[in-house]
VOPAGU-2260 file (C-alpha; in pm, 1 decimal, decimal comma):
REM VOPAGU-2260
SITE   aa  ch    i         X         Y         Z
SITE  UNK   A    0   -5171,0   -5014,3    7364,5
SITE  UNK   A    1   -5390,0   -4832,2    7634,6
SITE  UNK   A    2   -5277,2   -4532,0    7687,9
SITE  UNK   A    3   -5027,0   -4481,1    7450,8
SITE  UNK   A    4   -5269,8   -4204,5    7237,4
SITE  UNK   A    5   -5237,1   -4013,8    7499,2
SITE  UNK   A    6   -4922,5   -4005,4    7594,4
SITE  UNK   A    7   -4749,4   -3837,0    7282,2
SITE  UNK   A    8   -4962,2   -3506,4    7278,8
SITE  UNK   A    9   -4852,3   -3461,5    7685,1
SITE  UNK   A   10   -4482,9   -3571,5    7598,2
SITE  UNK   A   11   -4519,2   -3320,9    7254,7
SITE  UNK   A   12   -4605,3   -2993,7    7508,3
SITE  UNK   A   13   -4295,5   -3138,1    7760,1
SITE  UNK   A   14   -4083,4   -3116,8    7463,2
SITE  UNK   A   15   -4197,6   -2795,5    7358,6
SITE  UNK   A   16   -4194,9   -2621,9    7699,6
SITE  UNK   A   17   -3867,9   -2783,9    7733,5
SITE  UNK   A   18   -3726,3   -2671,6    7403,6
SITE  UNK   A   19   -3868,3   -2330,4    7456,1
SITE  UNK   A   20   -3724,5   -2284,2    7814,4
SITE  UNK   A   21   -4061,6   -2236,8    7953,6
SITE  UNK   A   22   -4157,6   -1998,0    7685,4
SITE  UNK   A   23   -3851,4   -1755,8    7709,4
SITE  UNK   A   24   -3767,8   -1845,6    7301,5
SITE  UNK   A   25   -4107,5   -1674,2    7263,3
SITE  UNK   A   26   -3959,6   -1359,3    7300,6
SITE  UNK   A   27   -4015,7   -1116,9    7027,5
SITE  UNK   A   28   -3685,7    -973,2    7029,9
SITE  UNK   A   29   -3358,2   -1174,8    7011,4
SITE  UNK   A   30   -3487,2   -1520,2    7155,8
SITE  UNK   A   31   -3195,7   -1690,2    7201,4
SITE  UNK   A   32   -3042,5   -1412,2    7403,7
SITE  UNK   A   33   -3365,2   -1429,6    7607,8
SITE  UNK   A   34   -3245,8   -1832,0    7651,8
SITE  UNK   A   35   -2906,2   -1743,7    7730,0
SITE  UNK   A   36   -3059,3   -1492,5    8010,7
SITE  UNK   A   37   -3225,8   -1746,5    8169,9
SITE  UNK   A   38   -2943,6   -1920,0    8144,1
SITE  UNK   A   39   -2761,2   -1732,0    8364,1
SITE  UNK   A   40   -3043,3   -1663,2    8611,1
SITE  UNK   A   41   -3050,3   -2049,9    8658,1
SITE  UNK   A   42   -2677,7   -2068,8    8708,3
SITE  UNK   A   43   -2652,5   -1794,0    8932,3
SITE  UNK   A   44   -2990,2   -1883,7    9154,6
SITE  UNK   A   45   -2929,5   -2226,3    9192,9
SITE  UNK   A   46   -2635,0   -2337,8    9458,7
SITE  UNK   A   47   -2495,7   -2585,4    9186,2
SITE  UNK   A   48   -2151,5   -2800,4    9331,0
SITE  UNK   A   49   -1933,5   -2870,1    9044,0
SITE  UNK   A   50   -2044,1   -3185,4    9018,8
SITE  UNK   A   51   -2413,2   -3061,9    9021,3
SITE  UNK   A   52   -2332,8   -2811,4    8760,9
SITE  UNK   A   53   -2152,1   -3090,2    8513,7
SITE  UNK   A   54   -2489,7   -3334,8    8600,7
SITE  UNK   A   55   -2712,4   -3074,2    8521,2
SITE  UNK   A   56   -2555,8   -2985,8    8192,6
SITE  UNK   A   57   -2535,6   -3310,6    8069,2
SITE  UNK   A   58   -2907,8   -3324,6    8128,3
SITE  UNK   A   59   -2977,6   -2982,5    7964,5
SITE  UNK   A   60   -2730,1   -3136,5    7665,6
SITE  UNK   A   61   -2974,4   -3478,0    7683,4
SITE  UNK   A   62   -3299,6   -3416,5    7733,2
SITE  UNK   A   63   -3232,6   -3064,1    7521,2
SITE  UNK   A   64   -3145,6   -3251,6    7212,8
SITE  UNK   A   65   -3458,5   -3464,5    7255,5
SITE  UNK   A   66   -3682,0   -3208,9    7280,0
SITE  UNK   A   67   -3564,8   -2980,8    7028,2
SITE  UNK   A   68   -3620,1   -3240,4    6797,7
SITE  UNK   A   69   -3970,6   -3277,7    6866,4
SITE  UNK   A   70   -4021,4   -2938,4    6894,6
SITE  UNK   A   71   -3840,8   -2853,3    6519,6
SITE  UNK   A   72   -4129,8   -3135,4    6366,8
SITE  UNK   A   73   -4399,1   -2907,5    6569,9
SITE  UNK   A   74   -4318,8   -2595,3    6483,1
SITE  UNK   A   75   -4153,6   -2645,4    6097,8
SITE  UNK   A   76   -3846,4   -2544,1    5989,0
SITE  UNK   A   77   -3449,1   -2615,5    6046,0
SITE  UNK   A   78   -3349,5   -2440,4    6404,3
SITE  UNK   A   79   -3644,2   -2219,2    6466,1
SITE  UNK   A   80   -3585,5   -1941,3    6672,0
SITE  UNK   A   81   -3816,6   -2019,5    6951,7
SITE  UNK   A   82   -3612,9   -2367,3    7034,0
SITE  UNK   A   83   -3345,0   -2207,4    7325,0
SITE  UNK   A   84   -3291,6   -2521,9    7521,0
SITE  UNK   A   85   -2954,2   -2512,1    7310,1
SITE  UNK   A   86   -2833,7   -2159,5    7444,1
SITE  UNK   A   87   -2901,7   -2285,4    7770,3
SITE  UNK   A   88   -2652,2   -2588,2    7677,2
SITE  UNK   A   89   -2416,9   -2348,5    7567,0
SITE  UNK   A   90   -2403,2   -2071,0    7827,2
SITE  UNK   A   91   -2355,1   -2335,8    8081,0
SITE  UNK   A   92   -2075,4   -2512,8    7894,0
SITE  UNK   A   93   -1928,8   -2194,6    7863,3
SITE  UNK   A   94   -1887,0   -2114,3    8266,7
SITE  UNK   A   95   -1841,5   -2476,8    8357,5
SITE  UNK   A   96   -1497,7   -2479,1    8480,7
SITE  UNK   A   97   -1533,6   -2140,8    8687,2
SITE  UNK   A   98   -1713,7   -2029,1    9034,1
SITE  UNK   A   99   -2033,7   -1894,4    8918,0
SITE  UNK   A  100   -1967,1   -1527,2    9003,0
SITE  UNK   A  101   -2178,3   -1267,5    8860,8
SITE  UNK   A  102   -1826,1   -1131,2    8676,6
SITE  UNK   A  103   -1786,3   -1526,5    8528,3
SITE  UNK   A  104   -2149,3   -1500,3    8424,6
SITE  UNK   A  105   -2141,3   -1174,7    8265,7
SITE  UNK   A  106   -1808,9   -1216,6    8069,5
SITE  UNK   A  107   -1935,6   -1605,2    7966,8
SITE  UNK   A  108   -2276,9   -1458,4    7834,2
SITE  UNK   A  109   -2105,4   -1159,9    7615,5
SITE  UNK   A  110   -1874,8   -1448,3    7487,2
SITE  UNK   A  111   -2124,7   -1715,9    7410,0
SITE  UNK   A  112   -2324,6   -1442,7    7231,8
SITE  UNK   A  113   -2042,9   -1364,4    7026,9
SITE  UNK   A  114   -1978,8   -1704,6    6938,5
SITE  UNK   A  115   -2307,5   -1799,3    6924,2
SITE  UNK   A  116   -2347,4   -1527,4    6638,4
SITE  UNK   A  117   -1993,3   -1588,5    6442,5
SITE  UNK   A  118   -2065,4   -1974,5    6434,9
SITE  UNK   A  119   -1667,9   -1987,6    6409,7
SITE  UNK   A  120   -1556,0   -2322,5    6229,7
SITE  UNK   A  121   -1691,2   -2598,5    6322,8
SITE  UNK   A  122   -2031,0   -2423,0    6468,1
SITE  UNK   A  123   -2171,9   -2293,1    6115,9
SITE  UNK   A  124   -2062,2   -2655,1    5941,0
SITE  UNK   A  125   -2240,5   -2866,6    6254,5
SITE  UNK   A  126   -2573,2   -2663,7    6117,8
SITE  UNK   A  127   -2615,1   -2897,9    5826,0
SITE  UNK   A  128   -2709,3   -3200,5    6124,1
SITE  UNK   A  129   -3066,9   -3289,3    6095,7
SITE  UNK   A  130   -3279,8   -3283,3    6406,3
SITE  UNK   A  131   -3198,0   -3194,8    6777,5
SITE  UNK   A  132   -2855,1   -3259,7    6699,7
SITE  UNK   A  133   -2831,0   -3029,8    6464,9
SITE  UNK   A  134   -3012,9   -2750,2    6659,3
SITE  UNK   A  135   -2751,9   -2817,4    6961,2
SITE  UNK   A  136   -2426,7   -2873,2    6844,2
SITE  UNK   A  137   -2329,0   -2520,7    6729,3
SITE  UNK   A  138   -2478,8   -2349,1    7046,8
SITE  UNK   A  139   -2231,0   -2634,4    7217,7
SITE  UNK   A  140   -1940,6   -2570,4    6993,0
SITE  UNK   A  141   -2017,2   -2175,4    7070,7
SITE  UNK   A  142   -1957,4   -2276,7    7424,0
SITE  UNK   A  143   -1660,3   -2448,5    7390,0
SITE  UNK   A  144   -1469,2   -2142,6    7228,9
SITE  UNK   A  145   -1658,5   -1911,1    7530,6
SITE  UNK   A  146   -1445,7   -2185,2    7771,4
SITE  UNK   A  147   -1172,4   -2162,6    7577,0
SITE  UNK   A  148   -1130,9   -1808,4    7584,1
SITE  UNK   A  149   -1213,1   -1783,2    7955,6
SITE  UNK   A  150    -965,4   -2068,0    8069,7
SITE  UNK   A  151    -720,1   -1769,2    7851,6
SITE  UNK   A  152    -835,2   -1510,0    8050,9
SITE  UNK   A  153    -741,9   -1723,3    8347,8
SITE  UNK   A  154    -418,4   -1843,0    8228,9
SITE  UNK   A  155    -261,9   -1482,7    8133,9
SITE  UNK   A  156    -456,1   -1247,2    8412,8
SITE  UNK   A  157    -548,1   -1531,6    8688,9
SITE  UNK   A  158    -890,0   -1435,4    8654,1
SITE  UNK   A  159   -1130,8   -1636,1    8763,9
């Protein structure tokens, strides 16, 4: 097909600028808290509605998985540290539900770190998944116990 040779080396540098959050899981010290900062820059810079928030999540969740698995082929290895796209995932999943206040953000990042560096049952077992799935479903599953403990925080002190 015409065109078609192309094509993969541009979509292979999408992926990878993708994957790498613009270059942030370059960073020579603690990468994917360098994703998870940019993270929170996005959610607190942009004027997401709820529904805008759950939309763009979904795509980070989507087109994330995609391009961390083209990234993994390029640049060797199971996870490598410079793929972030899947602490992006994560922090967002982990404010979600809240207004995107800079005490929210703050609280949700310290959490998802935590999480994201336990790997709490099922996040460490999720690892063995090949691919972008692999690479994104523990930074999601470290989300989900960030929510978790954040609805908590709501429930007992009514906070946020």
């Amino acid at each position: 097909m015409a065109g078609t040779a192309g094509t993969a080396p541009v979509l292979d540098r999408l992926a990878l600028l993708i994957a790498t959050v613009f270059g942030a899981g370059y960073s020579p010290i603690a990468p994917g808290t360098a994703g998870s900062a940019v993270a929170v820059l996005i959610l607190w810079l942009v004027p997401f509605s709820r529904g805008g928030l759950v939309l763009f999540l979904v795509a980070v969740v989507v087109v994330g998985t995609w391009a961390a698995d083209v990234a993994e082929r390029h640049l060797g290895g199971k996870d490598p540290g410079a793929i972030v796209i899947d602490e992006v995932a994560g922090m967002t999943l982990s404010v979600v539900a809240f207004p995107l206040t800079p005490g929210v953000l703050l609280v949700g990042f310290v959490l998802f770190r935590i999480f994201d560096v336990l790997k709490p049952p099922p996040a460490r077992e999720s690892q063995r998944f090949r691919g972008g799935i692999g690479v994104m479903i523990d930074d999601v599953i470290a989300g989900l116990y960030a929510l978790a403990i954040l609805a908590v925080i709501r429930l007992v002190l009514g906070w946020p």
